[in-house]
DOMARDO-117496 format. One record per residue (C-alpha): x, y, z; residue number from 0. Coordinates in Angstrom, 1 decimal. Each point is the difference from the previous one (the first is absolute). Layout:
BEGIN
+--------+--------+--------+-----+
|     c1 |     c2 |     c3 | num |
+--------+--------+--------+-----+
|      X |      Y |      Z | NUM |
...
+--------+--------+--------+-----+
//
This chain:
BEGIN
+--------+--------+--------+-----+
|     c1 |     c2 |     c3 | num |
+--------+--------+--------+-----+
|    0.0 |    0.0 |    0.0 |   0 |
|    1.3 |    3.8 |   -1.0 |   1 |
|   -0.7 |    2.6 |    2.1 |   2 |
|    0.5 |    3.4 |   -1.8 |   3 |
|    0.1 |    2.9 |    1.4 |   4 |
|    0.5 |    4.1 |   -0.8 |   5 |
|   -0.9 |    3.1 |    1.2 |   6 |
|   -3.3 |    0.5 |   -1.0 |   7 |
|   -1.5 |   -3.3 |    0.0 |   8 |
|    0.7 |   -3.8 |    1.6 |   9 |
|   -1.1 |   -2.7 |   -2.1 |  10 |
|    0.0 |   -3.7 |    0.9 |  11 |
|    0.5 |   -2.8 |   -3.0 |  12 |
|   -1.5 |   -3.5 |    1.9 |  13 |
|   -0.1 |   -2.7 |   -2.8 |  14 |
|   -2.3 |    2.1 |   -2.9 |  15 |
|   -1.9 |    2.2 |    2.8 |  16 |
|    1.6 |    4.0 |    0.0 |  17 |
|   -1.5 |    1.8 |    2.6 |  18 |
|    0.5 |    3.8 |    0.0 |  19 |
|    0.2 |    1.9 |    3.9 |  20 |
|    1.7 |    3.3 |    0.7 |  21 |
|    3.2 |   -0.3 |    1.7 |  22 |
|    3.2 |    1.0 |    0.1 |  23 |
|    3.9 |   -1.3 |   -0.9 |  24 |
|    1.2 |   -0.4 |    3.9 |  25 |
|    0.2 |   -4.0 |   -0.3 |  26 |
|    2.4 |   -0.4 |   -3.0 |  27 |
|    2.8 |   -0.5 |    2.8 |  28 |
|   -0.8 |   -1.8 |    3.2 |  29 |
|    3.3 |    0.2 |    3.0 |  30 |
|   -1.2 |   -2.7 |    2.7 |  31 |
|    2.4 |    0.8 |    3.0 |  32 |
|    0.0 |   -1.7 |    3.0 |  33 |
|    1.9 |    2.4 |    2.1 |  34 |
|   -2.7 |    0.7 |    2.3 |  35 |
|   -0.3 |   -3.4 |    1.8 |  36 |
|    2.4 |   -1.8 |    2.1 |  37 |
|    1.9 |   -2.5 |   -1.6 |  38 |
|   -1.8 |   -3.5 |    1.5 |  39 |
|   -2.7 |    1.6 |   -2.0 |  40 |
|    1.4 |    0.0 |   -3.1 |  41 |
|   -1.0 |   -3.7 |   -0.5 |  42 |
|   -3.4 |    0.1 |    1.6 |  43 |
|   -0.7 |    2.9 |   -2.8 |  44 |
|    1.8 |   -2.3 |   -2.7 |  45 |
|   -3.2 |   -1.4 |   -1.7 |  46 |
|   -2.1 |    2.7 |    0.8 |  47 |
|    2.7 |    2.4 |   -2.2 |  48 |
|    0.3 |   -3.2 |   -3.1 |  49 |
|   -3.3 |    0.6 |   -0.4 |  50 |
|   -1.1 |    3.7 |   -0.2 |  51 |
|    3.5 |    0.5 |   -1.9 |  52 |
|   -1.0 |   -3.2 |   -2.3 |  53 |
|   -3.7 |    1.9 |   -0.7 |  54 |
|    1.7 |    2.7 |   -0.7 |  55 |
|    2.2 |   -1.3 |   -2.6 |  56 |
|   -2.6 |   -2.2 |   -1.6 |  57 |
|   -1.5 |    3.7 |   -0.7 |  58 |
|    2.8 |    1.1 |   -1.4 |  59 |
|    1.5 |    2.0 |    2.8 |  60 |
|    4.1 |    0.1 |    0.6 |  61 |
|   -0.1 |   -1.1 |    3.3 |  62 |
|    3.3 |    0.1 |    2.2 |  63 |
|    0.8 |   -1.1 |    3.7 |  64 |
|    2.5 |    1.1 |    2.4 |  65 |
|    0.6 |    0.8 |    3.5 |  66 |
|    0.7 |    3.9 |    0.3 |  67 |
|    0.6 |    1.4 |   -3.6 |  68 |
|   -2.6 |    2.8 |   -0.6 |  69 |
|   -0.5 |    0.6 |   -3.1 |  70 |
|   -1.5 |    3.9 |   -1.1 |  71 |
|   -0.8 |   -0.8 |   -3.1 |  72 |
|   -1.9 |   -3.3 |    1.0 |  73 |
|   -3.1 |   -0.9 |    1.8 |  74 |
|    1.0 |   -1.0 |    3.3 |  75 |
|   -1.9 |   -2.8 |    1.8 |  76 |
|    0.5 |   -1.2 |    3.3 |  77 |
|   -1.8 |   -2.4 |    2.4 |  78 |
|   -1.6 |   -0.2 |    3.7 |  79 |
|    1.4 |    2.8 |    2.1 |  80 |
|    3.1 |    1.9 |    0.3 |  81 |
|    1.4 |   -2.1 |    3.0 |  82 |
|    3.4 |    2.0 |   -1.1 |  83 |
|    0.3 |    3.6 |   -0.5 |  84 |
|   -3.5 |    0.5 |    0.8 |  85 |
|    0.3 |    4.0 |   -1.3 |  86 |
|    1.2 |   -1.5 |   -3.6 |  87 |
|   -3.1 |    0.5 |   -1.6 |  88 |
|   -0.5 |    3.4 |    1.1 |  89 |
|    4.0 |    0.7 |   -1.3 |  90 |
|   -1.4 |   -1.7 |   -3.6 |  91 |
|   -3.3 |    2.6 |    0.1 |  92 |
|    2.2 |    2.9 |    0.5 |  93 |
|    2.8 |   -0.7 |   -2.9 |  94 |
|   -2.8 |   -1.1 |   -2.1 |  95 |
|    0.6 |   -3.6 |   -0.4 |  96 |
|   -3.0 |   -2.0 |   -0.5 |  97 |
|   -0.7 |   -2.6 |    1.4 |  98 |
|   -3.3 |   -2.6 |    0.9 |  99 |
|   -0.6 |   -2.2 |    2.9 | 100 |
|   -1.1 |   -4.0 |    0.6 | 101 |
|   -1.8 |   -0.2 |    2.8 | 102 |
|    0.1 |   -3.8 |    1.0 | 103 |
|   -1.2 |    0.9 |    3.6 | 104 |
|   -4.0 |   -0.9 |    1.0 | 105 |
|   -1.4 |    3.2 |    1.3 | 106 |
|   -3.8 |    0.7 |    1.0 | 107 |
|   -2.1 |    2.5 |   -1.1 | 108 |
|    0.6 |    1.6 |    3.7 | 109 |
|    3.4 |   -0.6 |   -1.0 | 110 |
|    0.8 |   -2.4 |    2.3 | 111 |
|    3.1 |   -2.3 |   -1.4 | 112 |
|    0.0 |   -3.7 |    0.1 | 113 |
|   -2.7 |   -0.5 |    2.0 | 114 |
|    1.6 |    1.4 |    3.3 | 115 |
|    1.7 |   -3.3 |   -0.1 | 116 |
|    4.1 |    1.7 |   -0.4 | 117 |
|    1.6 |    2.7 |    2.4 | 118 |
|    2.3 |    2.0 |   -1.9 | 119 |
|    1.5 |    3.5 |    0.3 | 120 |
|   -2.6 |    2.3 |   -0.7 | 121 |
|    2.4 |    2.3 |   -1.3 | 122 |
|    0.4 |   -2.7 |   -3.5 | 123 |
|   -3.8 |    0.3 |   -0.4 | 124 |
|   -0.2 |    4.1 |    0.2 | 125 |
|    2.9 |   -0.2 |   -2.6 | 126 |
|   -2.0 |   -2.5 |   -2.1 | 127 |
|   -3.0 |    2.1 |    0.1 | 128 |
|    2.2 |    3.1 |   -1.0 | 129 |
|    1.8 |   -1.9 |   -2.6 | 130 |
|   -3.5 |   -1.0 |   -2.3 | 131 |
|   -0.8 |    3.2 |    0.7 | 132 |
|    2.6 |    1.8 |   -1.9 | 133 |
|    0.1 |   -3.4 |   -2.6 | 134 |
|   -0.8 |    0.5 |   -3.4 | 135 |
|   -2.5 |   -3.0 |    0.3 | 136 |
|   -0.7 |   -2.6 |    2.6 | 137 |
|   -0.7 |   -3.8 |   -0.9 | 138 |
|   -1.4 |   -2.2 |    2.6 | 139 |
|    0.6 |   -3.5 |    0.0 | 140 |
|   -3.5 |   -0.5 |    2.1 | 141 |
|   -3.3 |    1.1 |   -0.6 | 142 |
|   -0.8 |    1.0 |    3.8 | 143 |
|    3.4 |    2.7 |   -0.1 | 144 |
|   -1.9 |    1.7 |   -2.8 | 145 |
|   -2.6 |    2.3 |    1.3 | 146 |
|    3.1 |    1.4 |    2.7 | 147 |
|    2.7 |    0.1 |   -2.5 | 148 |
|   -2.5 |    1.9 |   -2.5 | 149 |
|   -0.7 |    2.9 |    2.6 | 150 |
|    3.6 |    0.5 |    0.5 | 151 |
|    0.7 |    0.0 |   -3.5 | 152 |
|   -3.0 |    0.2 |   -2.5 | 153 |
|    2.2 |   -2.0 |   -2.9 | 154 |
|   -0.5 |   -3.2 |    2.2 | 155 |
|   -0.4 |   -3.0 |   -2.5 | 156 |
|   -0.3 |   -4.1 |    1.4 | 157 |
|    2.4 |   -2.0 |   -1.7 | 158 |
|   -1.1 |   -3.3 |   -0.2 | 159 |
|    2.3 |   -3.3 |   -0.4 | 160 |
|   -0.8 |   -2.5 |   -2.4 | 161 |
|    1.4 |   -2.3 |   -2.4 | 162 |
|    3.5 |    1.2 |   -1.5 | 163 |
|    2.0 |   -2.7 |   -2.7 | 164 |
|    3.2 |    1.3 |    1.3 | 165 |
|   -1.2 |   -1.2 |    3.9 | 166 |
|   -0.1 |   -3.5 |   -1.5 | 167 |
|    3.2 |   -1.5 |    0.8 | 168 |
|    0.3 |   -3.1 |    2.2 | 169 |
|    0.0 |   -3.5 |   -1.0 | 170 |
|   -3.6 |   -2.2 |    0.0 | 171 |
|    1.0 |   -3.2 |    2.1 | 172 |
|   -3.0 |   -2.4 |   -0.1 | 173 |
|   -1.5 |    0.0 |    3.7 | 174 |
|    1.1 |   -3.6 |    1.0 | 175 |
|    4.1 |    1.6 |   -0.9 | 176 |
|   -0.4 |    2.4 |    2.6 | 177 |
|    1.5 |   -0.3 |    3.8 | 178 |
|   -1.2 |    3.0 |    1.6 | 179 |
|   -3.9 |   -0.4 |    0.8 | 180 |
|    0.0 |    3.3 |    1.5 | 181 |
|    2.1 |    3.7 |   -0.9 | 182 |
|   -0.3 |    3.0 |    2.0 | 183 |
|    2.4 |    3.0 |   -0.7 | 184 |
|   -0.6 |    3.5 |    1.0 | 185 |
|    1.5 |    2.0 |    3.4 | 186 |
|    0.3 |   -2.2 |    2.6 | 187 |
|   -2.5 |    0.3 |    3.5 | 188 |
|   -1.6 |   -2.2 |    2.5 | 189 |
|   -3.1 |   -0.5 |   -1.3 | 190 |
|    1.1 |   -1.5 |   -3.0 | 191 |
|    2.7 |   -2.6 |    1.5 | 192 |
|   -3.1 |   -1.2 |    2.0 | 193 |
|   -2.4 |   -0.6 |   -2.5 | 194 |
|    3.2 |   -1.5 |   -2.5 | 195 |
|    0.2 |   -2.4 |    3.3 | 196 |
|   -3.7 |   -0.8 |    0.2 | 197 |
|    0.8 |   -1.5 |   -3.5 | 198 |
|    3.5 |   -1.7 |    0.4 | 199 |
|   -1.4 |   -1.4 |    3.0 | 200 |
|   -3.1 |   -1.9 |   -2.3 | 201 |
|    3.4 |   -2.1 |   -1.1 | 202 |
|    0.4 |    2.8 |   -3.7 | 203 |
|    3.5 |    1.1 |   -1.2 | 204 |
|   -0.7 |    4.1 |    0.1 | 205 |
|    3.4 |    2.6 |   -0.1 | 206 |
|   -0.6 |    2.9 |    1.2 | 207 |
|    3.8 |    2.0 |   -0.1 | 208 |
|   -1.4 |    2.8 |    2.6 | 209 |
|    2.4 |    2.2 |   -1.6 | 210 |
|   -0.4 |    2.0 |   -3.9 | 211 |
|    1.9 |   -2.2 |   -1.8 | 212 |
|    1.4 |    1.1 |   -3.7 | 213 |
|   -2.5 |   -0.8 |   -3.0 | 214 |
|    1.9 |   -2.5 |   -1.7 | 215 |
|   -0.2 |   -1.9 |    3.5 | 216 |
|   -3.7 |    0.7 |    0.6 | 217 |
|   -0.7 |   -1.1 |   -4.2 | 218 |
|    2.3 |   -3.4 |    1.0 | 219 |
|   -2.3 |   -0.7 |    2.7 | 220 |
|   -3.6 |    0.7 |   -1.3 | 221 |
|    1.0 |   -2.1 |   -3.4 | 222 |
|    0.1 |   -3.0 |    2.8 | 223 |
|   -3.0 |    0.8 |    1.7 | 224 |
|   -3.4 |   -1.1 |   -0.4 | 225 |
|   -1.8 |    2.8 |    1.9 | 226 |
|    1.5 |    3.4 |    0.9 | 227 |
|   -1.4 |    1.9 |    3.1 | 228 |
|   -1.4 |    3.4 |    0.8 | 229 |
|   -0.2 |    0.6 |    3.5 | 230 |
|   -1.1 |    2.7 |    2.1 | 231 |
|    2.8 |    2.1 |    2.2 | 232 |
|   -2.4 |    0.6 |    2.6 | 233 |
|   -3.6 |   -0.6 |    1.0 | 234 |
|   -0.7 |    3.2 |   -1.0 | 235 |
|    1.2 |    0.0 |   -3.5 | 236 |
|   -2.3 |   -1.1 |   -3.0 | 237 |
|    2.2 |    0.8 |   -2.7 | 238 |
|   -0.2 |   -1.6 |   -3.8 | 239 |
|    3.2 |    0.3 |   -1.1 | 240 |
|   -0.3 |    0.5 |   -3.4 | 241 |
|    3.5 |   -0.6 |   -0.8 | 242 |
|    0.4 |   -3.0 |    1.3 | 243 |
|   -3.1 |   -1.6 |   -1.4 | 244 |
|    0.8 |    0.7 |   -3.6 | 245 |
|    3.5 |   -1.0 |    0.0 | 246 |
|   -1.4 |   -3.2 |    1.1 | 247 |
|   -2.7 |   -0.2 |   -2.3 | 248 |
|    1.4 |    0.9 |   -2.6 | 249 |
|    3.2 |   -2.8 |    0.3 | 250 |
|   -2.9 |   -2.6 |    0.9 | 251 |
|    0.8 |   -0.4 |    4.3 | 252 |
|   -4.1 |   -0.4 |    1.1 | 253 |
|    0.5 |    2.9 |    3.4 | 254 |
|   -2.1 |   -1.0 |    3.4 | 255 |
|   -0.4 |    4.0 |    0.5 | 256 |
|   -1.5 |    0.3 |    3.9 | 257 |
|   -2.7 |    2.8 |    0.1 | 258 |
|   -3.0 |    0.5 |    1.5 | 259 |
|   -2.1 |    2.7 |   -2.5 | 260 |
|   -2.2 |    0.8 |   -2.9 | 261 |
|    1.2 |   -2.3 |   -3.2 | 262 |
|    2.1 |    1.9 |   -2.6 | 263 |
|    1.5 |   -0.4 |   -3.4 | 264 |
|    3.1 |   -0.9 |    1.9 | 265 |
|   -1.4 |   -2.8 |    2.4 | 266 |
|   -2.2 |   -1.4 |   -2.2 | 267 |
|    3.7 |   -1.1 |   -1.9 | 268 |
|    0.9 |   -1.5 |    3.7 | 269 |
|   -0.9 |   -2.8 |    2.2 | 270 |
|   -1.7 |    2.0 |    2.9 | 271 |
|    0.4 |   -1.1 |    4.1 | 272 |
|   -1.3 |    2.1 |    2.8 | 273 |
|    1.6 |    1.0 |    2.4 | 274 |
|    0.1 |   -2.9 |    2.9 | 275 |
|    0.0 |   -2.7 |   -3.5 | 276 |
|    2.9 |    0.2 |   -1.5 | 277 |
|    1.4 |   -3.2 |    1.2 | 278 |
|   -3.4 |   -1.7 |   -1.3 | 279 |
|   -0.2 |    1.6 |   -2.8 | 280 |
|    3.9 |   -1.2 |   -0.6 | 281 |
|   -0.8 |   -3.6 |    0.2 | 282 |
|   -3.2 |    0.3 |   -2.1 | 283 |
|    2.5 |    1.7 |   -2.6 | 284 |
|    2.3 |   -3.2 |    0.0 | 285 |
|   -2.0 |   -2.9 |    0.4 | 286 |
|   -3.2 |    1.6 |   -2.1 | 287 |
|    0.5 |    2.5 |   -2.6 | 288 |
|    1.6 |   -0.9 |   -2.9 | 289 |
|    2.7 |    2.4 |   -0.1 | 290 |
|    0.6 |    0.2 |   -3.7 | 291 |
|   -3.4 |    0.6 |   -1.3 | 292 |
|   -0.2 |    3.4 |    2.3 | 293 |
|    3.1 |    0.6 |   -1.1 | 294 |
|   -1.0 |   -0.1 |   -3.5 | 295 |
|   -3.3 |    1.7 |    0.3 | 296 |
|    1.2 |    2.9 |    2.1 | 297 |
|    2.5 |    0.5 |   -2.1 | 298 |
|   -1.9 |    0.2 |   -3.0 | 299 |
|   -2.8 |    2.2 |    2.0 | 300 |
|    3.1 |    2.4 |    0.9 | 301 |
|    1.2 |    0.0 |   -3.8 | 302 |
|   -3.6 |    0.4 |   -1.3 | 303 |
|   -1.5 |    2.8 |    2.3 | 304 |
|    3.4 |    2.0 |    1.3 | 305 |
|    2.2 |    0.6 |   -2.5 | 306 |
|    2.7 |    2.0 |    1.2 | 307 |
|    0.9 |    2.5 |   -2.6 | 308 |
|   -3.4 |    0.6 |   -1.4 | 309 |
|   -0.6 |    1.3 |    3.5 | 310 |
|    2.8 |    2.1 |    0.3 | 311 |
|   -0.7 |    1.9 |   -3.1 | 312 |
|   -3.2 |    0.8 |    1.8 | 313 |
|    1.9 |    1.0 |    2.9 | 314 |
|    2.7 |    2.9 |   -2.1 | 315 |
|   -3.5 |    0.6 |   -2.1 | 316 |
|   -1.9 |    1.2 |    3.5 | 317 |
|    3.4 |    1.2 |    1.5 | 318 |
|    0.5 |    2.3 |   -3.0 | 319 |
|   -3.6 |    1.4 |   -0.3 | 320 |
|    0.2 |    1.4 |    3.4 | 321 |
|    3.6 |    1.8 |   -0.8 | 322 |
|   -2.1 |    1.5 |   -2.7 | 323 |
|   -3.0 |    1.2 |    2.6 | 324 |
|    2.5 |    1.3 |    2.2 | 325 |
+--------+--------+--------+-----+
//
């Protein structure tokens, strides 16, 4: 797919459909730096950054990724908060530099984050709030951080996650191959090394690292697993982590997502446990659902109804009408 774009006028080329929106030419360069987050984050943010920078591209955007090279004459985009230099973004406002934000956080409408569920310094969340404000555009990774992010900044867009080719890497080992019944990756906390126990305790082979490990590790271990896990932090959390699920999905690992909420587009593409089933709903996974065909089907519902790139051009389309508005 080609996305063209000029001064006067933005217009998408999907397949044989042109659509023609006002826009602008601020997304011919994309500079993805990941200067702002501490460096253990760098490889929780890994697949979250392959694929918005992997959208991008299949829309024709040069997209490239760094750590702290600023680039004037690019479209800066950075993710979460500024846990580093939290006065950078106002520095970029005042010299001009352009920039845009990722927010990956879940924030209510009261704009409370994360459900309540994570004590940080208030003083990273005021500097988040300051730095959408003075963004050229915000993109939320949830639907619930919209309505908040939009009053800060009116040029709020959601960004969804879907089905990208490039996100489709990992070796297909048929289900009886595998050794690891059970995956769980993520930040490590309490809450999850018990429920991981509640399992290896029914007699399953589950890994659970408890520490970020690099990519190439975490893509070696969910090629061996038959089911990978997404567990809440806390009691409080709910969260659907987006990215998670579709890197899954899309590499054909069935995810046991635990949640306890109204069905999605996202959960309908998991196997679903409430909170207090997750160790049921484990062995109902392993001695009752055949693995493969919901590996299959999700996949294909994933392919079929979220296609990555179709949906980013949506995104730069409504991103660039409201630079126009403004």
């Amino acid at each position: 797919m080609l996305l063209t774009l000029t001064v006067s006028k933005l217009v998408v080329n999907v397949g044989v459909t042109t659509r023609e929106n006002i826009g602008i030419d601020i997304f011919m360069n994309v500079n993805i730096m990941l200067s702002n987050l501490k460096p253990h984050l760098w490889v929780m943010a890994e697949d979250m950054v392959r694929f918005v920078a992997g959208a991008l591209e299949e829309c024709g955007v040069a997209v490239k990724i760094g750590t702290s090279q600023l680039d004037a004459s690019a479209l800066n985009l950075f993710f979460d908060r500024f846990y580093i230099e939290p006065t950078f973004p106002n520095k970029m406002k005042i010299g001009h530099v352009k920039y845009g934000m990722v927010c990956t956080e879940m924030i209510s409408p009261a704009g409370v984050w994360n459900y309540g569920a994570e004590i940080d310094d208030p003083g990273s969340f005021s500097a988040f709030i300051l730095a959408i404000k003075n963004a050229e555009f915000v993109w939320c990774l949830f639907e619930e951080s919209f309505e908040f992010c939009r009053l800060v900044n009116p040029n709020t867009v959601v960004l969804p996650f879907g089905y990208l080719k490039k996100m489709e890497h990992l070796r297909t080992i048929p289900t009886n191959e595998k050794d690891i019944d059970f995956l769980m990756c993520g930040l490590p906390c309490d809450r999850r090394k018990r429920l991981v126990g509640e399992i290896s305790a029914m007699g399953y082979e589950v890994y659970y690292p408890e520490i970020p490990v690099p990519v190439y590790l975490r893509d070696a271990l969910m090629e061996r697993s038959k089911i990978n896990l997404s567990l809440q932090k806390t009691n409080r959390h709910n969260i659907v982590s987006v990215t998670r699920i579709c890197h899954s999905i899309i590499n054909k690992v069935p995810v046991l997502l635990e949640y306890s909420g109204p069905p999605n587009v996202y959960t309908e593409l998991c196997i679903t446990a409430e909170v207090g089933e997750v160790a049921n709903k484990a062995r109902e996974c392993i001695t009752q659902i055949n693995l493969a065909e919901v590996a299959e089907k999700n996949y294909q519902k994933l392919k079929l109804e979220l296609p990555m790139d179709l949906m980013m051009a949506e995104v730069l389309n409504a991103t660039c009408e409201e630079f126009v508005i403004r």
